[in-house]
C-alpha positions in Angstrom: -0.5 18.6 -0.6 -0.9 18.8 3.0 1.2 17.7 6.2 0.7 17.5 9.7 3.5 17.2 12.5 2.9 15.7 15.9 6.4 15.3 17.5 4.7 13.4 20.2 3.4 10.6 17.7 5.7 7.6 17.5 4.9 6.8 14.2 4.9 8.4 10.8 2.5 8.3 7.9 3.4 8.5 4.7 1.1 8.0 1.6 2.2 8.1 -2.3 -0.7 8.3 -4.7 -0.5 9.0 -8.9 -3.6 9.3 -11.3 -4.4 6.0 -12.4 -6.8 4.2 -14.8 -10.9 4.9 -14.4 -13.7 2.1 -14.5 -13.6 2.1 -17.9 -10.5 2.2 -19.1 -8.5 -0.2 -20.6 -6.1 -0.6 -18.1 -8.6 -0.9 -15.3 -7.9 -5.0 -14.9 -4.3 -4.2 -14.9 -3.7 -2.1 -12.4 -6.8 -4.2 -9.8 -4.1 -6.8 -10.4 -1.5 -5.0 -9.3 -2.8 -4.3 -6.3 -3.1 -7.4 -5.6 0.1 -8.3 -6.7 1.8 -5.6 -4.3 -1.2 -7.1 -1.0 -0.8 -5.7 2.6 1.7 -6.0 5.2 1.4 -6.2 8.8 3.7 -7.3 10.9 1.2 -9.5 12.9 0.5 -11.6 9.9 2.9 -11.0 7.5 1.9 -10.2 3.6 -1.4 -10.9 2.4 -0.8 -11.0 -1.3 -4.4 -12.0 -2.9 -5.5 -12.7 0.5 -4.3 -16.5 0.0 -0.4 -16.7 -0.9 2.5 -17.2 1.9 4.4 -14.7 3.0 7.7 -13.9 0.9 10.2 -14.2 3.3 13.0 -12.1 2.1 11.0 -8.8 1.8 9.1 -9.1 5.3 12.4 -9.7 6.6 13.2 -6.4 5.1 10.2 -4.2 6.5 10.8 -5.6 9.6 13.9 -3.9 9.8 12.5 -0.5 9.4 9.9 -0.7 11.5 7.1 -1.0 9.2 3.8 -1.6 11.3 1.1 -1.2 8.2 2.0 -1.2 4.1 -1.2 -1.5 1.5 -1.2 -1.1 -2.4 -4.8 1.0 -3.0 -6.6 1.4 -6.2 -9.6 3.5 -5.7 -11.0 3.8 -9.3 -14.0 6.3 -10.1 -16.1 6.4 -13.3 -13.9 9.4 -15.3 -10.6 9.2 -12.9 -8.9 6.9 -10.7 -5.9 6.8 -7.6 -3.7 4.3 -7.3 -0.5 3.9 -4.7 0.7 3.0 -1.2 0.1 3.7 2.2 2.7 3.3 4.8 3.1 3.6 8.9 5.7 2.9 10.8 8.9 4.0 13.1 11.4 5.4 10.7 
């Protein structure tokens, strides 16, 4: 794990990542679906859930009140391994 301060940034960067599901597992379908399931936020455009579905009202309401300027689900699978979790910026 690694950090980095700079007190004279405005925003902060926080990423969560967990071992997930290779190429050629099983499970590899499920979780490229539930990345798209989870999309991208920014504030600019709202969610972009599979690229083509409205916004959802109720939960951009709710990063908008915490200052959220960027949220995105990643999946980054790799032939014996794989990542999977969410980046987030913002003003907290």
């Amino acid at each position: 794990m690694s950090t980095y301060r700079d007190d004279q940034r405005g925003t902060v960067s926080v990423g969560v990542f967990y071992d997930a599901p290779s190429l050629m597992h099983e499970d590899h379908s499920a979780f490229a679906c539930l990345e798209n399931l989870i999309g991208e936020y920014n504030p600019k455009t709202g969610f972009e859930i599979g690229k083509n579905v409205k916004p959802f009202n109720n939960m951009e309401r709710a990063m908008r009140k915490v200052n959220i300027e960027k949220q995105s689900a990643l999946y980054v699978p790799y032939s014996d391994c794989g990542l999977f979790g969410n980046f987030i910026e913002g003003d907290f």
